[in-house]
Residue frames as qw, qx, qy, qz and C-alpha x, y, z in Angstrom:
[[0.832, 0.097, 0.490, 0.242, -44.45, 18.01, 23.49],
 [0.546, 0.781, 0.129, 0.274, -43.98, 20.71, 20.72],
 [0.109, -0.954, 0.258, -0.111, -41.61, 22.54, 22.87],
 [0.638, -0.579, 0.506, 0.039, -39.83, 19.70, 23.48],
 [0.714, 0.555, 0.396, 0.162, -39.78, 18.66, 19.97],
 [0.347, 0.913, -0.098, 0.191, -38.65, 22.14, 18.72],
 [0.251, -0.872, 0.418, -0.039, -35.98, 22.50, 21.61],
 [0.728, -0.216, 0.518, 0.394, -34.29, 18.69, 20.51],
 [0.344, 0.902, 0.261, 0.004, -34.40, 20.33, 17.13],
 [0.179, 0.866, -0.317, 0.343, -32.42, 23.23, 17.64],
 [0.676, -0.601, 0.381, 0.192, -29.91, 21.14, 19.68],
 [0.811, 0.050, 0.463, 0.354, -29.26, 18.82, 16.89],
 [0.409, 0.856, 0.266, 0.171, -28.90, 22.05, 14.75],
 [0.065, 0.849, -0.495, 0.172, -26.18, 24.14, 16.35],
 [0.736, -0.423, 0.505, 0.155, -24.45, 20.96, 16.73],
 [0.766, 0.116, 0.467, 0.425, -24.21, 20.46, 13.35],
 [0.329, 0.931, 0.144, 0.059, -23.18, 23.92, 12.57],
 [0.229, -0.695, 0.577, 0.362, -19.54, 24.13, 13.27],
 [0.754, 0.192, 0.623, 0.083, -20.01, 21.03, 10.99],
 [0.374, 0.831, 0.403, 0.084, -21.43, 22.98, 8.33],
 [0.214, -0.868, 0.331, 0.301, -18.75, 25.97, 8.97],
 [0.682, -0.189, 0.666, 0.236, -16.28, 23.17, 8.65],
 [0.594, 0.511, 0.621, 0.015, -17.53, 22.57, 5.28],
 [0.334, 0.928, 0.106, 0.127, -17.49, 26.01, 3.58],
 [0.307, 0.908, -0.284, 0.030, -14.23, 27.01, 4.55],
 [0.582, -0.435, 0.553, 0.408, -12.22, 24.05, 4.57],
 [0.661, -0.173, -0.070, 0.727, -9.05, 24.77, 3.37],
 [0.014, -0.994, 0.004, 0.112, -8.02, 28.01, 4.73],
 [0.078, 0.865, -0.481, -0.121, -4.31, 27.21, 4.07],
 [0.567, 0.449, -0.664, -0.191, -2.04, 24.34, 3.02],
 [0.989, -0.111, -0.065, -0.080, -2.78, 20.25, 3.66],
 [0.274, -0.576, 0.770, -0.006, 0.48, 18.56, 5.19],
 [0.985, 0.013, -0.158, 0.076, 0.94, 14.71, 3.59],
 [0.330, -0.683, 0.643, -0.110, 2.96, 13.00, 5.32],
 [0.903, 0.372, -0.189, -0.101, 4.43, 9.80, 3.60],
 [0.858, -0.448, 0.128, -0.214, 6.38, 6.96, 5.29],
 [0.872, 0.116, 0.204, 0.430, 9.67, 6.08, 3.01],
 [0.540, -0.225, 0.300, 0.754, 12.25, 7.97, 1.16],
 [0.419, 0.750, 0.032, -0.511, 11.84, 10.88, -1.07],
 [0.295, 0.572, -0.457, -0.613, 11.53, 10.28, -4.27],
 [0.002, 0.004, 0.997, 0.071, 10.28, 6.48, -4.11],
 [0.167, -0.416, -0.794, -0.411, 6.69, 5.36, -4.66],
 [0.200, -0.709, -0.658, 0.158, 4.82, 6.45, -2.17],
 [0.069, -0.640, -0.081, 0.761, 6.43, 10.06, -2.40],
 [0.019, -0.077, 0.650, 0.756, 5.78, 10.11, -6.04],
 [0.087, -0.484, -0.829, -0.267, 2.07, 9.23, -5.96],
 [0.254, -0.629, -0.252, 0.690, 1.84, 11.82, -2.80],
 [0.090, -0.454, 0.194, 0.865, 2.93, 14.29, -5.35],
 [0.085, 0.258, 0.821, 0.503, 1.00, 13.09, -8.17],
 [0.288, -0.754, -0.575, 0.136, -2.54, 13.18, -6.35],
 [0.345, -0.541, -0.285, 0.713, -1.48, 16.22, -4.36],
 [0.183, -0.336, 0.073, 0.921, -0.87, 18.42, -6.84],
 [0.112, -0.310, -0.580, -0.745, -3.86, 18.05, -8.96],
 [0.280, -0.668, -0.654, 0.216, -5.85, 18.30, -5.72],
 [0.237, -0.347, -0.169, 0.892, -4.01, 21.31, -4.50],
 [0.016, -0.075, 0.311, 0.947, -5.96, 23.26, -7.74],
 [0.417, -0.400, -0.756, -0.307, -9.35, 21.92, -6.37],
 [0.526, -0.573, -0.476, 0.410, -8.79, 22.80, -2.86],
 [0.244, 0.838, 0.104, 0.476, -7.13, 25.79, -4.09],
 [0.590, -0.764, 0.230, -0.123, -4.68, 25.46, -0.90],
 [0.673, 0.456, -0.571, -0.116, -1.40, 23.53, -1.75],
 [0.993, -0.080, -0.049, -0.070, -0.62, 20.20, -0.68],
 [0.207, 0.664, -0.708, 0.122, 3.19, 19.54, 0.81],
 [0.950, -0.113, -0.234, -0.171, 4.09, 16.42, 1.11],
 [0.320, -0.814, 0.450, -0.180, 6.73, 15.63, 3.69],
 [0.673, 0.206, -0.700, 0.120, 8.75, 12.55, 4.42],
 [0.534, -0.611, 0.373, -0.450, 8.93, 11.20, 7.53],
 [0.800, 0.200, -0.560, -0.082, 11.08, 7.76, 6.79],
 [0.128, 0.322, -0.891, 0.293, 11.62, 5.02, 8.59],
 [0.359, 0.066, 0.890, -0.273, 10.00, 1.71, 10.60],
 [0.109, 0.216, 0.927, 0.286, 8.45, 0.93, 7.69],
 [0.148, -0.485, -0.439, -0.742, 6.17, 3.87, 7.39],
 [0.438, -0.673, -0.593, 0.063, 4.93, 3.81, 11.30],
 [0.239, -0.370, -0.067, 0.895, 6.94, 7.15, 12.17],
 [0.118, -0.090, -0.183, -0.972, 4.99, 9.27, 9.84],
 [0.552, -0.478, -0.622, -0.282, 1.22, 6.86, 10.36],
 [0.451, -0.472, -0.521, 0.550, 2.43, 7.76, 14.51],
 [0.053, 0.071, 0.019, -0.996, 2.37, 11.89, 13.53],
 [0.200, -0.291, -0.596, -0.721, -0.65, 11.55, 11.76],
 [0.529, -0.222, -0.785, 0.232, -2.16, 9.63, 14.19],
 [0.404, -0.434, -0.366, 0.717, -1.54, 12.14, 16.88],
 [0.023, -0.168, -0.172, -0.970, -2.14, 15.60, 14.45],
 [0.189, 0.233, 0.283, -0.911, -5.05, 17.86, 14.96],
 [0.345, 0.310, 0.880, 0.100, -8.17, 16.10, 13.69],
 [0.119, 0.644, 0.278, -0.702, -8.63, 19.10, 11.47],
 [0.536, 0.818, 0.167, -0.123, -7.82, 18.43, 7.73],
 [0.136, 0.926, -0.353, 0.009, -4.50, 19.95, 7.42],
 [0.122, -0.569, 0.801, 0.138, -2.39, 16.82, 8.40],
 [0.902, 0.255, -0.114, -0.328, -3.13, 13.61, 5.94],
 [0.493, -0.408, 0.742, 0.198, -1.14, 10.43, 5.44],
 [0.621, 0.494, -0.485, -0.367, -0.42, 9.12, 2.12],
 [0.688, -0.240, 0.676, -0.105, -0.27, 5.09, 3.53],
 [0.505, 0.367, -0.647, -0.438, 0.56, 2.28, 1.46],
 [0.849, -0.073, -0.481, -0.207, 0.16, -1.61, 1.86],
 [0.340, 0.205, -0.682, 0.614, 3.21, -1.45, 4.66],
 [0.314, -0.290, 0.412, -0.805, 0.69, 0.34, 7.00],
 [0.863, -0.299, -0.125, -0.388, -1.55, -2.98, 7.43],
 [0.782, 0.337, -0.427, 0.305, 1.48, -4.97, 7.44],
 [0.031, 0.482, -0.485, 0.729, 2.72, -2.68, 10.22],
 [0.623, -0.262, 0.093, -0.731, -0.32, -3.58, 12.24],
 [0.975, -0.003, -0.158, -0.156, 0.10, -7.48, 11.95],
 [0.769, 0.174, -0.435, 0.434, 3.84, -7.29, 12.79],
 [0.005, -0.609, 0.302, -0.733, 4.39, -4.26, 15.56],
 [0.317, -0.534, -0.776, 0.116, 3.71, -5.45, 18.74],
 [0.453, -0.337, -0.449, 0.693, 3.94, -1.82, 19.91],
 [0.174, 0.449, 0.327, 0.813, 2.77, 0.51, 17.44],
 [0.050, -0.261, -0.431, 0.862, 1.30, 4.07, 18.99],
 [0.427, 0.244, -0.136, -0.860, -1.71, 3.62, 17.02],
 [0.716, 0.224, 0.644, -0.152, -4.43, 1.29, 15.89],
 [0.281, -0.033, 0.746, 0.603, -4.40, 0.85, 12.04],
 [0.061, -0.372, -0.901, -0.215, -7.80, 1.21, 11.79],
 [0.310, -0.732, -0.499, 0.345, -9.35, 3.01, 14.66],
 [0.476, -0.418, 0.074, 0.770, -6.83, 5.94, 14.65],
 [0.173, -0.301, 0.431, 0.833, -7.73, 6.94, 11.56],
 [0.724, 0.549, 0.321, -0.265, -10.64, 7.99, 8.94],
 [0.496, -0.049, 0.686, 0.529, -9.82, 6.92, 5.61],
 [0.287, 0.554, -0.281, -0.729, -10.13, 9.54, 2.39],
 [0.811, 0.506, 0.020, -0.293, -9.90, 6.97, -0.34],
 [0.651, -0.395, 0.441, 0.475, -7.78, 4.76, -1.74],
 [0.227, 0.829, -0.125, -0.496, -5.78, 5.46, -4.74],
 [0.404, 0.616, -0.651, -0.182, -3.62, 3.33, -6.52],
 [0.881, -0.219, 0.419, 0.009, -3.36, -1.15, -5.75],
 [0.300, 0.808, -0.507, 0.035, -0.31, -2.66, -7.46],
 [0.979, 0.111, -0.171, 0.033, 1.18, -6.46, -7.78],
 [0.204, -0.607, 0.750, 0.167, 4.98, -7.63, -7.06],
 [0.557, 0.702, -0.375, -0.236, 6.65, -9.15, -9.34],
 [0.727, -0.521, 0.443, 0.059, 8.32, -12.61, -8.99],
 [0.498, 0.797, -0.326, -0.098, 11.59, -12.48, -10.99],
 [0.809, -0.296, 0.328, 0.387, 14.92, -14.61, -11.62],
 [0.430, -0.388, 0.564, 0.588, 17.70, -14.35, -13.91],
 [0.596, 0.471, -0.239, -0.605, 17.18, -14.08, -17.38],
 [0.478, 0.287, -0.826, -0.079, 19.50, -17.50, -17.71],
 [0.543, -0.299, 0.597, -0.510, 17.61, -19.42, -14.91],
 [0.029, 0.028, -0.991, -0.130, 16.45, -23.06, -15.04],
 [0.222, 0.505, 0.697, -0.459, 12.79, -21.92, -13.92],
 [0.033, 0.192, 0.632, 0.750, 10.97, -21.45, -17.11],
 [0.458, -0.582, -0.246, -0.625, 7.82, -20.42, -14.74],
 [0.346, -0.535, 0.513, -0.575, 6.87, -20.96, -11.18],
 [0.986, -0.089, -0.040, -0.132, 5.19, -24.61, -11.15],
 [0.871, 0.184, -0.348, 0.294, 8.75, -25.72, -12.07],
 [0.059, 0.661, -0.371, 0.650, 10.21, -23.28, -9.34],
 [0.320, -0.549, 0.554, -0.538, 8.25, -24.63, -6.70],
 [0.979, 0.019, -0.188, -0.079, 7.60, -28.42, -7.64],
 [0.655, 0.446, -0.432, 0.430, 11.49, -28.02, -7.03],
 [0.092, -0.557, 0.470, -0.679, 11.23, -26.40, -3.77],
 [0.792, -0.247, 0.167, -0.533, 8.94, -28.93, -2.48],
 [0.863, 0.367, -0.347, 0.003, 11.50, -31.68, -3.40],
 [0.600, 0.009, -0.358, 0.715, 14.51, -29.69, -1.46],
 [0.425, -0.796, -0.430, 0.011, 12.62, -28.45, 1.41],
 [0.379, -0.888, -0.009, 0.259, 14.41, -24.68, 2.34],
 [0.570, -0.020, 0.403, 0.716, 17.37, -25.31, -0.55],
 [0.269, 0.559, 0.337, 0.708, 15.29, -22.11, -2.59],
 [0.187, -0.440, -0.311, 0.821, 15.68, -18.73, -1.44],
 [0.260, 0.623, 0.455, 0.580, 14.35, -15.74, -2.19],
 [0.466, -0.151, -0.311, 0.814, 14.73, -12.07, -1.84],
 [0.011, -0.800, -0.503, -0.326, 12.99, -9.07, -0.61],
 [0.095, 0.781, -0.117, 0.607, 13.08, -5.60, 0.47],
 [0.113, 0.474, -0.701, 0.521, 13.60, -6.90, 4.36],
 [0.155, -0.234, -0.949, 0.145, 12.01, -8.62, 7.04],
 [0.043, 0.450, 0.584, -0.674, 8.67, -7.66, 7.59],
 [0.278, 0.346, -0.204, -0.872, 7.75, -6.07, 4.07],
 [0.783, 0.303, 0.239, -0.488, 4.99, -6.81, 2.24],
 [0.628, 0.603, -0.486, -0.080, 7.02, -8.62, 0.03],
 [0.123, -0.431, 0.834, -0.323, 8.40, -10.96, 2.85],
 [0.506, 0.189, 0.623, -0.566, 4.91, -11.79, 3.92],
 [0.728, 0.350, -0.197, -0.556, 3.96, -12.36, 0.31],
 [0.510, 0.539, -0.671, -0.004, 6.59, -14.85, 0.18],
 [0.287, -0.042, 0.817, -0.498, 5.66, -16.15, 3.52],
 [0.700, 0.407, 0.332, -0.484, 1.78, -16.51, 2.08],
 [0.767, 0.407, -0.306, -0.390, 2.70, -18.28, -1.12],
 [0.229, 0.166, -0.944, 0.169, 5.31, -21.06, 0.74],
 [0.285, -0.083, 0.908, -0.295, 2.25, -21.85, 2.60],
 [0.688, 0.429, 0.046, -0.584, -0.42, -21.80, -0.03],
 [0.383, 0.627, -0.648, -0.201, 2.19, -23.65, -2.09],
 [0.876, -0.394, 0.272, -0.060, 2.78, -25.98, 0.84],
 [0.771, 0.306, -0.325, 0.455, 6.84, -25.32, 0.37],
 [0.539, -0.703, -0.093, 0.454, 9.40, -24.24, 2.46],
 [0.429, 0.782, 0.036, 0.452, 10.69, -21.24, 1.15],
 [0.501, -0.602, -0.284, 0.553, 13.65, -19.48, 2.80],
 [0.142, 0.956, 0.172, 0.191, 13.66, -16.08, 3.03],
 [0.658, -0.109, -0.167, 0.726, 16.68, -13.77, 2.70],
 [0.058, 0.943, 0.315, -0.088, 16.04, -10.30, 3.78],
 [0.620, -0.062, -0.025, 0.782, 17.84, -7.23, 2.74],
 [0.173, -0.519, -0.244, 0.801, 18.16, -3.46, 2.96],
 [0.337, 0.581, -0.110, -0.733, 15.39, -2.37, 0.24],
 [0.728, 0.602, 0.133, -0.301, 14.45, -3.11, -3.09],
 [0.101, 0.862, -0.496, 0.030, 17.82, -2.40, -4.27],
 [0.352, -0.581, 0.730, -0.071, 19.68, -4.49, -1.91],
 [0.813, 0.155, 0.562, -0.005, 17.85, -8.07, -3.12],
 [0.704, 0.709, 0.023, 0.016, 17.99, -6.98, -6.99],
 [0.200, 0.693, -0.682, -0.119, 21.88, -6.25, -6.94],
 [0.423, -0.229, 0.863, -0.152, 21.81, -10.17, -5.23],
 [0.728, 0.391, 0.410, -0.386, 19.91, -11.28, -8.30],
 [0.720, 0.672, -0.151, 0.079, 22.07, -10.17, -10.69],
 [0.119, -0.718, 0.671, -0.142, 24.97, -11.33, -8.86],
 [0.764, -0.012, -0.437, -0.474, 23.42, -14.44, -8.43],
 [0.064, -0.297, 0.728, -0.615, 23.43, -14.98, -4.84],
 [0.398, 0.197, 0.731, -0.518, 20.18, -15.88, -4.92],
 [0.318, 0.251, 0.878, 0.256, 17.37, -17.81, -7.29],
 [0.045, -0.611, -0.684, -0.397, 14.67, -15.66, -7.28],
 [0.042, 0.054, 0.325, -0.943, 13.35, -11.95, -5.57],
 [0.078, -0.778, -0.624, -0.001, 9.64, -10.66, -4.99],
 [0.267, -0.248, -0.001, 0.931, 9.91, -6.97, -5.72],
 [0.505, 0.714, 0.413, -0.255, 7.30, -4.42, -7.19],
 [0.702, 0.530, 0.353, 0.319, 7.61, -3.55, -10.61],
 [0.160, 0.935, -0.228, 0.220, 9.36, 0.31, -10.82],
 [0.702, -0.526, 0.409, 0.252, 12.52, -2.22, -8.60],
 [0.558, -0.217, 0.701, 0.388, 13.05, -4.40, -11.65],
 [0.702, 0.664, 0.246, -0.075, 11.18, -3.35, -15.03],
 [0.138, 0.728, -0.642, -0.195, 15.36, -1.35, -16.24],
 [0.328, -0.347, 0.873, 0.101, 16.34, -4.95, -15.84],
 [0.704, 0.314, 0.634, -0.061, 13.79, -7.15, -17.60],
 [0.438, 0.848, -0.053, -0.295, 13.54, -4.19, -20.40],
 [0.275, 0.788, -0.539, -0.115, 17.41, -4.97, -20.79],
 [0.879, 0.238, -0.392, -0.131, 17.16, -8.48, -20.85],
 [0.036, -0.619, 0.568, -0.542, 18.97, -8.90, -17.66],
 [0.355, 0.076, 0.812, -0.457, 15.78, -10.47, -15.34],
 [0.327, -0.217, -0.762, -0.515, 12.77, -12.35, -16.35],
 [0.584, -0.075, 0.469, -0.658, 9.39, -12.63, -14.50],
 [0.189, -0.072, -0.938, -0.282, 7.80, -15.55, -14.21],
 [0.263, -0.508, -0.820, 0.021, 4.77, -14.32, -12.04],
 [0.131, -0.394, 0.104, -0.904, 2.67, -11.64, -10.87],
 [0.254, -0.184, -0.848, 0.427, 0.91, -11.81, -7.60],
 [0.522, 0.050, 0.227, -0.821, -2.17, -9.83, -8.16],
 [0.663, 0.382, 0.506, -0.398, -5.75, -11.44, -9.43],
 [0.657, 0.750, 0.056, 0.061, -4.96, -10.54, -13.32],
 [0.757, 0.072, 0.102, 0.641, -2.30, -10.50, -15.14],
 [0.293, -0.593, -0.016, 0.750, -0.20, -7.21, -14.82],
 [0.590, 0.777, 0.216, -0.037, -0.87, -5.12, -17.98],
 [0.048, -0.823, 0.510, 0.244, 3.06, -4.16, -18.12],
 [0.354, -0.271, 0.891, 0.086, 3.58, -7.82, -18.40],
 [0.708, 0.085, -0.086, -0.696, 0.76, -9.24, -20.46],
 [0.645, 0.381, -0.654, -0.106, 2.36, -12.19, -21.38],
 [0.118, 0.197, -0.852, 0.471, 3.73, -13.08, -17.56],
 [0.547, -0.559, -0.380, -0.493, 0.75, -15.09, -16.05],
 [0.508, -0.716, 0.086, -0.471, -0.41, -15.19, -12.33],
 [0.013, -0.216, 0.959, -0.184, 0.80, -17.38, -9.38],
 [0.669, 0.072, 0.557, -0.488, -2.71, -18.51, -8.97],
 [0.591, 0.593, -0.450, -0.312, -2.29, -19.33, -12.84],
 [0.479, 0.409, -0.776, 0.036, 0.36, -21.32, -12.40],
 [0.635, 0.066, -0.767, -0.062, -1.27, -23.62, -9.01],
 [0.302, 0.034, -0.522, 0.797, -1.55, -21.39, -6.51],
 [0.196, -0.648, -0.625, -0.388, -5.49, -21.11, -6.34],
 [0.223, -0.943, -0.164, -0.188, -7.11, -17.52, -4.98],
 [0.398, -0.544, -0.133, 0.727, -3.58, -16.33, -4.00],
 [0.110, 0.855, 0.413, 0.294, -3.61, -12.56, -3.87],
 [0.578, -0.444, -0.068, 0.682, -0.88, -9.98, -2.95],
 [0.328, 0.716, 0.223, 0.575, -1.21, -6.14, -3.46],
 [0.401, -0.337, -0.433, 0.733, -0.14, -3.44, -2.43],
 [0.156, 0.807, 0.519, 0.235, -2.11, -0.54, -2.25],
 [0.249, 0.202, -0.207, 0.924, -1.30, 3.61, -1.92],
 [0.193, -0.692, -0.662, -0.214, -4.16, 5.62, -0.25],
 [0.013, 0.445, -0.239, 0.863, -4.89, 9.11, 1.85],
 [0.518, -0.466, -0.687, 0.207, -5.98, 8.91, 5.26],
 [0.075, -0.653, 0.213, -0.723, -6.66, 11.42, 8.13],
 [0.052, 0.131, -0.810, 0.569, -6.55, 11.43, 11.92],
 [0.332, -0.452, -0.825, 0.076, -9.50, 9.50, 13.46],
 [0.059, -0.818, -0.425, 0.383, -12.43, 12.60, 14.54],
 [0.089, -0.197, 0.315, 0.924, -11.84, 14.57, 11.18],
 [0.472, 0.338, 0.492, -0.648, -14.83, 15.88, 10.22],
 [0.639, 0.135, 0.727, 0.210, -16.79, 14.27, 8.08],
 [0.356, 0.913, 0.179, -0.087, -17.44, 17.06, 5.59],
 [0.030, 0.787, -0.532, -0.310, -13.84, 17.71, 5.14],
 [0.510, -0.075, 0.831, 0.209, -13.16, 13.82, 4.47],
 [0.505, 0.591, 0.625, -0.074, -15.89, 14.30, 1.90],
 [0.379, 0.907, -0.091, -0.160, -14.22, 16.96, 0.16],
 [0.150, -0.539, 0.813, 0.160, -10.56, 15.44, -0.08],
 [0.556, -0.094, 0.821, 0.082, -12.55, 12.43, -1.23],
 [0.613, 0.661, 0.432, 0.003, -14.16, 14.13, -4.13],
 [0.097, 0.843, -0.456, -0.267, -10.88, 16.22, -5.16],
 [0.380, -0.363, 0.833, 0.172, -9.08, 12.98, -4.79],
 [0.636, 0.493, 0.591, -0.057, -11.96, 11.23, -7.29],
 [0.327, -0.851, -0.048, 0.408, -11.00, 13.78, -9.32],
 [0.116, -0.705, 0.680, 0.166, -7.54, 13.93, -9.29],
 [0.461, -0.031, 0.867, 0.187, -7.08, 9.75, -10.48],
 [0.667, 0.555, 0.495, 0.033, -9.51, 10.64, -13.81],
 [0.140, 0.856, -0.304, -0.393, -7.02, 13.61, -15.05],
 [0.918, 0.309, -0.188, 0.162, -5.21, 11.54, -18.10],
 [0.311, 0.713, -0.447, 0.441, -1.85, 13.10, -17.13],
 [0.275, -0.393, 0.742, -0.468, -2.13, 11.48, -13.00],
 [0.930, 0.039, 0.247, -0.267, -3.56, 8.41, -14.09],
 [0.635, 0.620, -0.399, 0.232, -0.48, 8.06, -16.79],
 [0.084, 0.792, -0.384, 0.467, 1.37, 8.85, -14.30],
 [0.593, -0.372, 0.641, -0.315, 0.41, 6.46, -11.33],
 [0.968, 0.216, 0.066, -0.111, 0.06, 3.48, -14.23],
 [0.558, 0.655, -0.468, 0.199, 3.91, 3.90, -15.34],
 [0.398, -0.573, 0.484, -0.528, 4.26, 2.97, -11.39],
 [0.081, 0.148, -0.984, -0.049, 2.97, 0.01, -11.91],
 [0.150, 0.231, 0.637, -0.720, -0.46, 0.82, -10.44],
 [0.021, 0.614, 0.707, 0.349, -4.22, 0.08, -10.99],
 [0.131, -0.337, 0.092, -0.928, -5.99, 3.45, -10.68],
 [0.325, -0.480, -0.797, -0.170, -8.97, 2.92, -7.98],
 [0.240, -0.320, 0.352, -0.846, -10.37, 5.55, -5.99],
 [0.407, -0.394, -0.818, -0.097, -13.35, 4.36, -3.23],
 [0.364, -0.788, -0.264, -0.420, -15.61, 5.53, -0.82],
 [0.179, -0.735, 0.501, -0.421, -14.20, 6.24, 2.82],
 [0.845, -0.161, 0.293, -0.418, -16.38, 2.89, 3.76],
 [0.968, 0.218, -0.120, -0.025, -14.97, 0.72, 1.47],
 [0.283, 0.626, -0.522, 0.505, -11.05, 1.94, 1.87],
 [0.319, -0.569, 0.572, -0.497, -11.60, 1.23, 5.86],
 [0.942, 0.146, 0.071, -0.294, -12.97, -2.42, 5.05],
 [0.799, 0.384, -0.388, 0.253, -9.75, -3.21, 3.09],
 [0.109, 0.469, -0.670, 0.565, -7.22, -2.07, 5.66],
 [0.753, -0.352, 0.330, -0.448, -9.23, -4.11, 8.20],
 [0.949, 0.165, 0.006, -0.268, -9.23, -6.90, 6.08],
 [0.702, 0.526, -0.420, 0.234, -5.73, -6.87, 5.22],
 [0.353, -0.614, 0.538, -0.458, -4.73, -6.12, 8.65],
 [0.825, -0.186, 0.345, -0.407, -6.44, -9.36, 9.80],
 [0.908, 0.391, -0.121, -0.092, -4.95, -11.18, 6.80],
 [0.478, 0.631, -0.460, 0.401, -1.23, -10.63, 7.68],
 [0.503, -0.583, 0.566, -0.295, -1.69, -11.41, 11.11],
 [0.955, 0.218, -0.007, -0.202, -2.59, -14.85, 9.64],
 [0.820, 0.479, -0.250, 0.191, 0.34, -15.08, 7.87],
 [0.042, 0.658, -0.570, 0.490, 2.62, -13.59, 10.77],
 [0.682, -0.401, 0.487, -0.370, 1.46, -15.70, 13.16],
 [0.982, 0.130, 0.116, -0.075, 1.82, -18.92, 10.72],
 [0.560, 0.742, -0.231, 0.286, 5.18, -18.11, 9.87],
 [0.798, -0.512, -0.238, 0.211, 5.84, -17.58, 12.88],
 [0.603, 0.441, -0.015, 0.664, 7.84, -14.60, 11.95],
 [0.456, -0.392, -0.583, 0.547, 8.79, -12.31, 15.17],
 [0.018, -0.929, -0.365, -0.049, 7.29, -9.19, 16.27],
 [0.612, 0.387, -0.159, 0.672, 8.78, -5.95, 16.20]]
């Protein structure tokens, strides 16, 4: 019995010595992030934020790549697929549950695929009109839609963005018909705002804050839990009638499903970190963003959750797969 004792022992030991290796000398050389949109938009700007105050923890630098397009699932499909070693990460944002509730094809699970580092940053949208509108807040926005069932539009960054789906989740909380006009980015809706093609957009805050600042656009709502601190003044939609709605988006670092867990554990205590320096906390608030690091556990919880939530809303909406 002692021999057999000693000899499960030393199994479970030199099993968990590459582990342990693992451990002491990760990083031998520089972390890929890979990050799902355009350079030089949010999600590559936090990337770089984070990154570089890690990089001087890890003592290995951090490049962050682009990889743009389908809505972030071309760089989440590398990751996915990279060596489960550390060295390739994904800098994901709210799109990447979203992705999961609308793809019917994606080359990855949302979830499964992937261990999860921590998240990093969560962040409202913004629901804005004209400065000269007739909607002095939302009640009177959508008491009106519910009058003239599909006569208000509104615009967002295209079909399928979290910002569609928000707008999809507050016509039916709302119990209006809201039609949606999609277009090519952030950008594209806001120039239609101030053209006044359309009544109203859903956009996050670094789209439209130049405009509001210059008296251009107005918010009448924010779509987190609390009011936005940029706004103080602008109150919720749940405020205004729209009881427990909730729409954030969130930024976060991920790695490829079978990374060991000692390395996750060290990217998740750089990353902790990194988000208490004043200078990358400044930095991800001027974004628009609440600062929140979390544990690996909790971070995989939300993306589940949200996942699960947006099918909801795809599937009530009845908005088509891609």
């Amino acid at each position: 019995m002692l021999r057999r004792n000693l000899l499960i022992a030393l199994g479970v030991s030199s099993l968990a010595l590459p582990f342990q290796a693992v451990a002491q000398t990760y990083p031998e050389r520089p972390i890929k992030v890979l990050q799902g949109f355009a350079p030089g938009g949010n999600a590559d700007a936090i990337a770089r934020a984070v990154g570089l105050e890690m990089s001087k923890g890890l003592a290995q630098p951090m490049v962050v790549e682009a990889q743009a397009g389908a809505g972030g699932t071309i760089a989440a499909t590398t990751v996915s697929k990279a060596k489960p070693d550390g060295y390739t990460l994904l800098l994901a944002t709210g799109g990447h549950a979203v992705a999961g509730a609308l793809y019917n094809n994606l080359a990855y699970r949302t979830v499964q695929d992937f261990e999860m580092v921590s998240t990093i940053t969560y962040f409202p949208f913004l629901i804005v009109v004209p400065t000269n509108s007739k909607f002095a807040n939302l009640s009177a926005l959508l008491a009106t839609a519910k009058a003239n069932p599909e006569q208000i539009t509104y615009g967002t960054a295209g079909i399928g963005s979290t910002h569609h789906l928000a707008g999809e989740l507050l016509a039916s909380m709302s119990k209006t018909q809201l039609l949606h006009v999609p277009y090519k980015g952030d950008s594209g809706s806001l120039t239609a705002l101030l053209a006044g093609d359309i009544p109203m957009i859903i956009a996050p805050p670094t789209a439209v804050m130049a405009n509001i600042k210059a008296g251009k656009l107005r918010a009448i709502a924010t779509t987190g839990p609390q009011r936005w601190p940029g706004l103080p003044d602008v109150p919720t939609v749940a405020e205004q009638g729209v009881a427990a709605y909730d729409v954030r988006s969130w930024a976060g670092l991920m790695a490829p499903a079978g990374t060991p867990r000692p390395v996750i554990d060290r990217l998740n205590a750089e990353l902790q970190k990194a988000l208490v320096v004043p200078a990358v906390k400044t930095r991800l608030e001027d974004m628009g963003g609440e600062v929140r690091g979390s544990t690996p556990e909790d971070m995989k919880t939300m993306v589940a959750n949200q996942t699960q939530k947006w099918i909801q809303v795809v599937n009530e909406a009845k908005i088509p797969k891609q």
